[in-house]
C-alpha positions as CSV (number, residue, x, y, z in Angstrom):
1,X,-0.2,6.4,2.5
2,X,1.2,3.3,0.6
3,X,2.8,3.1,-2.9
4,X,-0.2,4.2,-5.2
5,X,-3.0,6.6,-4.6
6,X,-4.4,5.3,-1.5
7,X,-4.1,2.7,0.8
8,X,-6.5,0.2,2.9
9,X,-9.2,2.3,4.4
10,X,-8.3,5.6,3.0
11,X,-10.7,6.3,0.1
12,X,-13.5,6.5,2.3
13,X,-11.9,8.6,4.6
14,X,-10.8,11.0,1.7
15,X,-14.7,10.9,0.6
16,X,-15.7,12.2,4.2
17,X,-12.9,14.8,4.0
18,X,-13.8,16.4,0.6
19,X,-17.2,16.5,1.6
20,X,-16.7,18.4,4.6
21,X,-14.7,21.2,2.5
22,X,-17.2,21.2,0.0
23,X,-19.6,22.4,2.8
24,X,-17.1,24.8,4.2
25,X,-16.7,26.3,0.7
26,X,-20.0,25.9,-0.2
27,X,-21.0,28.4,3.1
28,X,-18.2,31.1,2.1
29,X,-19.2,31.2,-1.3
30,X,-22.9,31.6,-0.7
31,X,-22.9,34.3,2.3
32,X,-21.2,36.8,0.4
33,X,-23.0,37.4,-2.8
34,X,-25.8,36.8,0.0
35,X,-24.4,39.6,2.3
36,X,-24.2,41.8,-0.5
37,X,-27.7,41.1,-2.2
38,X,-29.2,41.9,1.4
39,X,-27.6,45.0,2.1
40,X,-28.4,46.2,-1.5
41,X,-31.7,45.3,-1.0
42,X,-33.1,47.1,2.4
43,X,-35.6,48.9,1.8
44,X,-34.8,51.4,4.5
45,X,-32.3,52.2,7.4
46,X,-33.8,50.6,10.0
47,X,-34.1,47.1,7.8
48,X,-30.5,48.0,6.8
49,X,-29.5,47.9,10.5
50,X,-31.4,44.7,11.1
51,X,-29.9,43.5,8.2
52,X,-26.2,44.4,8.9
53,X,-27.2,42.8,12.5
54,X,-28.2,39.4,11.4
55,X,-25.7,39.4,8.8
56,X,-23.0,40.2,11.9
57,X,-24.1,37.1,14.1
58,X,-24.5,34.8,11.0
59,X,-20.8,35.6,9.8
60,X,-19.8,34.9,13.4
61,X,-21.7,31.5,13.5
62,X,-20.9,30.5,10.0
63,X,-16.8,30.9,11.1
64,X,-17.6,28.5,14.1
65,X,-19.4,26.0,11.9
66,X,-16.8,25.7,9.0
67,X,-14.1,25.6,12.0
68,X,-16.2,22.6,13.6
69,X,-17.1,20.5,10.5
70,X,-13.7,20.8,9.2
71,X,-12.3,19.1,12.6
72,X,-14.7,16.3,11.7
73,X,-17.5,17.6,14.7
74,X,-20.5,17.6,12.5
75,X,-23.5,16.0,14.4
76,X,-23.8,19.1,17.0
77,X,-22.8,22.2,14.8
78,X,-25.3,21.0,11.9
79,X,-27.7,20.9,14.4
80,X,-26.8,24.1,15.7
81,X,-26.9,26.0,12.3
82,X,-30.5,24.1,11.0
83,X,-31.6,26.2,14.3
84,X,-30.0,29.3,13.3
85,X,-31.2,28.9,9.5
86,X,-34.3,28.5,11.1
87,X,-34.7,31.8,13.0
88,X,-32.7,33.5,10.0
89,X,-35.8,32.6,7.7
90,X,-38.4,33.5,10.5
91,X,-37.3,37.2,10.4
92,X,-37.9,37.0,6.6
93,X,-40.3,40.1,6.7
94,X,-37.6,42.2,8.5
95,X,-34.3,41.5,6.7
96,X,-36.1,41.2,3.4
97,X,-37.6,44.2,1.1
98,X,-41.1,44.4,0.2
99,X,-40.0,44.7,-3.8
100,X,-38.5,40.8,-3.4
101,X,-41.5,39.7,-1.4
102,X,-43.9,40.9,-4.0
103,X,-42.1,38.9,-6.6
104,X,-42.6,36.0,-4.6
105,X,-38.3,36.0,-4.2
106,X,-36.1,35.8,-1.3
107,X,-32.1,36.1,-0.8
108,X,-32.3,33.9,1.9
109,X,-34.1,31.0,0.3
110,X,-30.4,30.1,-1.8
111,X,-28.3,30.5,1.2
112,X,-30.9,28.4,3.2
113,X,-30.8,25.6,0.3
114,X,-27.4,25.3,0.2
115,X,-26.8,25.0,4.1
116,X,-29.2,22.1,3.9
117,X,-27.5,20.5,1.5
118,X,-24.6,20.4,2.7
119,X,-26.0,18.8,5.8
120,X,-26.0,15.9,3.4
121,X,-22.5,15.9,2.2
122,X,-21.2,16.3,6.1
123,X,-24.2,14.1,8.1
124,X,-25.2,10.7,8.2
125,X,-28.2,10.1,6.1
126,X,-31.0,10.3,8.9
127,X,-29.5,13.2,10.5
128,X,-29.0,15.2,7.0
129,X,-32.3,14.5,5.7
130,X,-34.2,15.1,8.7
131,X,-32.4,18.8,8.7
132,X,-32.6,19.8,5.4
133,X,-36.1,18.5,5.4
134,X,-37.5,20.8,8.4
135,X,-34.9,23.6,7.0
136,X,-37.0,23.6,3.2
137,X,-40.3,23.7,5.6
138,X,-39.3,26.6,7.7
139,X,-38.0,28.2,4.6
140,X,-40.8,27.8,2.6
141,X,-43.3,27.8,5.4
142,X,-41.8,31.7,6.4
143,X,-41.6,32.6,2.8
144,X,-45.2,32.7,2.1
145,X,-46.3,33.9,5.3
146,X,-43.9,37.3,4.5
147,X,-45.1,37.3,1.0
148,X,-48.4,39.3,0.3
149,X,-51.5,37.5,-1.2
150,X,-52.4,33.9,-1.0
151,X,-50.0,30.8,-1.7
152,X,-49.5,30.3,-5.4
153,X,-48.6,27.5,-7.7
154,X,-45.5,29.1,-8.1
155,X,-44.9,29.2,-4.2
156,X,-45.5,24.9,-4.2
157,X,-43.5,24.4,-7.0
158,X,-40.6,26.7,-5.1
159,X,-41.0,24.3,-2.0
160,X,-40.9,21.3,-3.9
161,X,-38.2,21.7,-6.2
162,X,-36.0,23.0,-2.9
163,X,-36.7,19.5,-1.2
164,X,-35.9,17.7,-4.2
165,X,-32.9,19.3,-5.1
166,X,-31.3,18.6,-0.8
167,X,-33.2,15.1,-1.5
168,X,-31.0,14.5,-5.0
169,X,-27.4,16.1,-2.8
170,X,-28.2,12.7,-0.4
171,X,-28.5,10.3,-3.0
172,X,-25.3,11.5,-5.0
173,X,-23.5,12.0,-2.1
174,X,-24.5,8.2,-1.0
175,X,-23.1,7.2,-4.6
176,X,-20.5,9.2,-4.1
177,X,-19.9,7.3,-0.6
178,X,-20.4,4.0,-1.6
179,X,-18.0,4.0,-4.5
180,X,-15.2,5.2,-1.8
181,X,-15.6,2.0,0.5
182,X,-16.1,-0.4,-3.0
183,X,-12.4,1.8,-3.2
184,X,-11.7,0.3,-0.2
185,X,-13.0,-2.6,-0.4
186,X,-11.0,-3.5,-3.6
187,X,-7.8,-2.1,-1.2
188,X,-8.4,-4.4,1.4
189,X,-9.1,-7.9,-0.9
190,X,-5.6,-6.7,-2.3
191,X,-3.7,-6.2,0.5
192,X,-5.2,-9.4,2.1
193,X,-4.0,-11.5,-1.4
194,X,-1.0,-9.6,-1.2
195,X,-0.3,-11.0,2.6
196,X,-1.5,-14.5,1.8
197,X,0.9,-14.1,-1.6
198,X,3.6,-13.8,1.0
199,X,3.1,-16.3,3.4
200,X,3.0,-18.3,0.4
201,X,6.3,-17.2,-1.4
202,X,7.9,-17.5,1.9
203,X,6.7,-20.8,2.7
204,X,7.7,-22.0,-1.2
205,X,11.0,-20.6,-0.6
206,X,11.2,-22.1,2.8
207,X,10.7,-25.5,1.2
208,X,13.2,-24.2,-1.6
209,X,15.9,-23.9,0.9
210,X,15.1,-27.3,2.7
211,X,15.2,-28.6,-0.5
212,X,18.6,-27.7,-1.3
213,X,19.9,-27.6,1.8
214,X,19.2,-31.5,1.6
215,X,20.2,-31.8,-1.6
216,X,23.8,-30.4,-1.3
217,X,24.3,-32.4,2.3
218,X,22.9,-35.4,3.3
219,X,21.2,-36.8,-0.3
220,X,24.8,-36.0,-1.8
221,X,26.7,-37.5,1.0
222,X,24.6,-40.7,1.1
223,X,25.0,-40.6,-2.9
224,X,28.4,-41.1,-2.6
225,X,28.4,-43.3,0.3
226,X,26.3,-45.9,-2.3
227,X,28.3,-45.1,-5.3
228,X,31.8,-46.2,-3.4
229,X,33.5,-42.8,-4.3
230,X,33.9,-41.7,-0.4
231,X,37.6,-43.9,0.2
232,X,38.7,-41.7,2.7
233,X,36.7,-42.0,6.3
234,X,37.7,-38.2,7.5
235,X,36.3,-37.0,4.5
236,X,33.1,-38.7,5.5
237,X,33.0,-37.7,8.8
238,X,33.7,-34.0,8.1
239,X,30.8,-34.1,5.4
240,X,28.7,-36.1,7.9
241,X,29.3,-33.3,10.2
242,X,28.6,-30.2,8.2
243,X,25.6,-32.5,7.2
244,X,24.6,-32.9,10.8
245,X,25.0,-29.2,11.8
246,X,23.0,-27.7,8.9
247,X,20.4,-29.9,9.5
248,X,20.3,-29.5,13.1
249,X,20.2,-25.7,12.0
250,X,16.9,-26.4,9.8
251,X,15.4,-28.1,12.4
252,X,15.8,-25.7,15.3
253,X,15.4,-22.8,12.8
254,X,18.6,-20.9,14.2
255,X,18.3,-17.5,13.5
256,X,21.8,-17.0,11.1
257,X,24.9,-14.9,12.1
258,X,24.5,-11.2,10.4
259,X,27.7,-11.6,8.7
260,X,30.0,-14.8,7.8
261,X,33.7,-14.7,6.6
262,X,32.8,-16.4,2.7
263,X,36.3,-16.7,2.2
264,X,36.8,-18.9,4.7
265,X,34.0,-20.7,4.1
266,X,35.2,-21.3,0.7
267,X,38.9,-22.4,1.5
268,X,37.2,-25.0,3.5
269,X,35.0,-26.6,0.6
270,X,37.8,-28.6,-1.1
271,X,38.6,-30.5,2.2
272,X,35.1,-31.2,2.6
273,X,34.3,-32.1,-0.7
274,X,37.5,-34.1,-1.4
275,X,38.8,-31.9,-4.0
276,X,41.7,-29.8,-4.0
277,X,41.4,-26.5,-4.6
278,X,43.6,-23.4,-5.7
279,X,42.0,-20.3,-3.7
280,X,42.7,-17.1,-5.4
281,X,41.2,-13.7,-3.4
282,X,41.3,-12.1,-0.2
283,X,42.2,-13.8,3.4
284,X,39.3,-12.6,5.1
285,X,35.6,-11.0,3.6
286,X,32.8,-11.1,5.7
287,X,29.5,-10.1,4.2
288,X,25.8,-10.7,4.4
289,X,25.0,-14.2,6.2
290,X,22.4,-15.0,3.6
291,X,24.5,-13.8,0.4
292,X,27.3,-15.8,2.1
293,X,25.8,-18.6,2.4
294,X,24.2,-18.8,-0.8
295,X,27.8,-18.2,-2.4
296,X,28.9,-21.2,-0.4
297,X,26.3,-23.4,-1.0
298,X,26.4,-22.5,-4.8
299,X,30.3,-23.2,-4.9
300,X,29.9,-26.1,-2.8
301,X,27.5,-28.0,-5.2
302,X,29.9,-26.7,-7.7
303,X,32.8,-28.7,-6.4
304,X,30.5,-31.4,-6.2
305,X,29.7,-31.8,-9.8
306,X,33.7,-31.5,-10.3
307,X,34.5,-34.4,-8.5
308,X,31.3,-36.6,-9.8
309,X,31.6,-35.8,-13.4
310,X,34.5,-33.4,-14.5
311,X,37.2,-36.1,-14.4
312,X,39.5,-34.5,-12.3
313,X,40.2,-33.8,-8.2
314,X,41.1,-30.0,-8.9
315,X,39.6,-27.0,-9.0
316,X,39.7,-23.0,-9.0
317,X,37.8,-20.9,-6.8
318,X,38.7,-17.1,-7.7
319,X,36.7,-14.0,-5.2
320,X,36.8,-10.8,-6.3
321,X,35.1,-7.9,-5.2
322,X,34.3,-6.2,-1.8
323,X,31.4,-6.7,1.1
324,X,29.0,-4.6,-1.4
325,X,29.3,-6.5,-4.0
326,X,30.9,-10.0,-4.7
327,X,31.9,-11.9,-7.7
328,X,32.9,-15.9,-7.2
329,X,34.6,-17.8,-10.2
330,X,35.0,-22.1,-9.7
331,X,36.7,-23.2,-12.7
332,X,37.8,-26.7,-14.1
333,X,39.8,-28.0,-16.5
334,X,37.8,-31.7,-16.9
335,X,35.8,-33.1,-19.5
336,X,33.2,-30.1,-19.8
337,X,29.1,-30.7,-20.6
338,X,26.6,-29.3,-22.8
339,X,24.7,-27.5,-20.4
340,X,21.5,-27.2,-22.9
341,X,21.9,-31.2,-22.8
342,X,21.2,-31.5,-19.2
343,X,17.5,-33.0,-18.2
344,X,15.2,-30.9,-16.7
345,X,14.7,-33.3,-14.2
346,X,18.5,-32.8,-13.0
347,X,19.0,-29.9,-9.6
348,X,22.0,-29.7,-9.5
349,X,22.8,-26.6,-11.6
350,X,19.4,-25.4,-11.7
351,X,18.2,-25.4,-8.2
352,X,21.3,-25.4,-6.2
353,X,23.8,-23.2,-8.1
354,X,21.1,-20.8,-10.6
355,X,18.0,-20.6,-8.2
356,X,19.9,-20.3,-4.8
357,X,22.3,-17.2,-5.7
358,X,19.0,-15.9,-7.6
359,X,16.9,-16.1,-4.4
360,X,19.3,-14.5,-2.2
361,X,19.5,-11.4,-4.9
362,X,22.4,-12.3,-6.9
363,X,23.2,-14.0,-10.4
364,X,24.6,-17.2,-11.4
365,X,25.9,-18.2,-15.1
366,X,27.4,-21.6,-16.0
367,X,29.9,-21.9,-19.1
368,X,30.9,-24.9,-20.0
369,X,31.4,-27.4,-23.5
370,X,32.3,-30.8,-23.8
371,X,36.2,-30.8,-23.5
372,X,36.5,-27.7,-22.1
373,X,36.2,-27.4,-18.9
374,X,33.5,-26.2,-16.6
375,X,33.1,-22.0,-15.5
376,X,30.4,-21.3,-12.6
377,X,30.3,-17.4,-11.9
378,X,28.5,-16.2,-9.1
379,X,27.6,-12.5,-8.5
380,X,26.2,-10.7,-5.4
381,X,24.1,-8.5,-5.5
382,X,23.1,-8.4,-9.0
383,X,23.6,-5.7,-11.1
């Protein structure tokens, strides 16, 4: 099973199961008292024997049959024990004492009753009805024959009141049914919502990536290109080139490398983005390709808003941590923002720094005031 009670399919299936222990239950519990009421009962040794006889070959048959349903073979074996029910009420005048036929009584008409209705809770409907129905007739039918004087109101009442009550185990036990596959019905819309949920998120964040992955290369890199702030033509071919290679990557969908070295990739930044930059942290830390990444990308667009709008060409990228968890610091000393100032409208922080490092499981926080500088702080994993 899933997280939760059940999962698709399984209420059902639980139903069936219960209702087949209920029957094997059901048999133990009524052939005992049963057993004991019969023995009790004989009138004299000879009925005693017969008794102890059936009783025997019944206990024998009633192992076999809870064995059977409760492996799920249930067709066959209730067939099987209708029959012996069947022959068990025909000898009603010689397992049963005179003193409980004059009453109009018999200790086999409860254990008979019960075994046909649990035909209902173990069968499918036209199988378990057509049993218990010819099991209440033979019962009844064998009854009266054993019992002296003519049939009685009381005797009708008997027979109907038995068919009603297998008749009333069927219908609550096809309530009881088709509540378990609403169950799983409700299961299965879920899960199916659930899948489509995903294909959806993974498309959105799909487009997400795109998105950024544009935004932070060739959008920025023809930006500058228009605004005249690109003097030197190695810079531009460098950017051009990391433009050209993640974008060949999008398009082929390249599966990524399972670990990248984010140190270097973050030494490399300021000669890419035309910035200089004062690397504080380790030589070499390879971690996660998609955390790495995502720090990269971050600190990238980072440097890029330092050289648009910071008012000064240099910067401090501090790394700290280990492969389990990393922390990334890019620090200015410029002209600072009010970040509550910035538009809605505007990416840049929002959807390349905050939304990229938060979709590959990390945290991002930007601190900054006019005059002040600029802080970006970039955590992986989060905490």
């Amino acid at each position: 099973m899933s997280a939760g009670l059940f999962s698709e399919g399984d209420a059902e299936h639980l139903v069936s199961v219960g209702g087949r222990c209920y029957v094997a239950g059901m048999r133990v519990c009524t052939l005992i008292p049963v057993a004991v009421a019969a023995v009790g009962a004989a009138d004299d040794p000879r009925m005693l024997i017969t008794v102890l006889v059936e009783l025997g070959l019944l206990a024998a048959w009633s192992r076999a049959y809870i064995c059977q349903v409760l492996d799920g073979k249930v067709i066959g074996p209730s067939i099987v024990d209708a029959a012996v029910l069947c022959v068990l009420m025909i000898t009603t005048p010689l397992i049963v004492s005179k003193g409980w036929l004059v009453m109009r009584s018999s200790w086999l008409r409860p254990f008979t009753t019960f075994g046909a209705v649990g035909y209902q809770y173990s069968t499918p409907w036209p199988l378990g009805v057509g049993l218990g129905a010819v099991v209440c007739f033979v019962g009844s039918a064998a009854t009266v024959a054993a019992q002296p004087g003519p049939l009685g109101l009381d005797d009708v009442i008997t027979a109907v009141w038995t068919f009603l009550s297998v008749m009333l185990a069927r219908l609550l036990w096809t309530l009881v049914v088709g509540a378990g596959r609403k169950v799983d019905a409700v299961f299965a819309d879920t899960a199916r919502a659930r899948r489509e949920r995903a294909v959806a998120d993974g498309i959105r964040a799909d487009q997400l990536a795109i998105n950024m992955a544009l935004h932070d290369t060739a959008a920025a890199t023809l930006l500058m290109v228009g605004l005249g702030r690109v003097d030197d033509p190695g810079q531009l071919r460098r950017r051009a080139t990391r433009d050209l290679e993640m974008l060949s990557a999008i398009r082929s969908g390249t599966p990524p490398d399972v670990q990248i070295d984010l140190a270097g990739e973050l030494r490399s930044l300021g000669e890419i983005e035309g910035i200089d930059v004062v690397y504080l942290g380790p030589g070499q830390l390879k971690i996660a390709a998609g955390a790495g990444r995502a720090l990269a990308g971050a600190a990238a667009e980072a440097l890029a808003n330092v050289r648009r709008h910071a008012g000064t060409d240099i910067a401090l990228i501090k790394v700290t941590g280990s492969p389990e968890r990393v922390g990334v610091e890019i620090r200015d000393r410029g002209c600072g923002f009010d970040p509550a100032a910035v538009s809605s409208t505007r990416r840049g922080i929002r959807g390349s720094i905050l939304d990229r490092i938060a979709a590959a499981g990390g945290s991002a926080e930007v601190e900054s005031a006019p005059g002040q500088g600029t802080a970006v702080r970039l955590v992986w994993p989060d905490a």
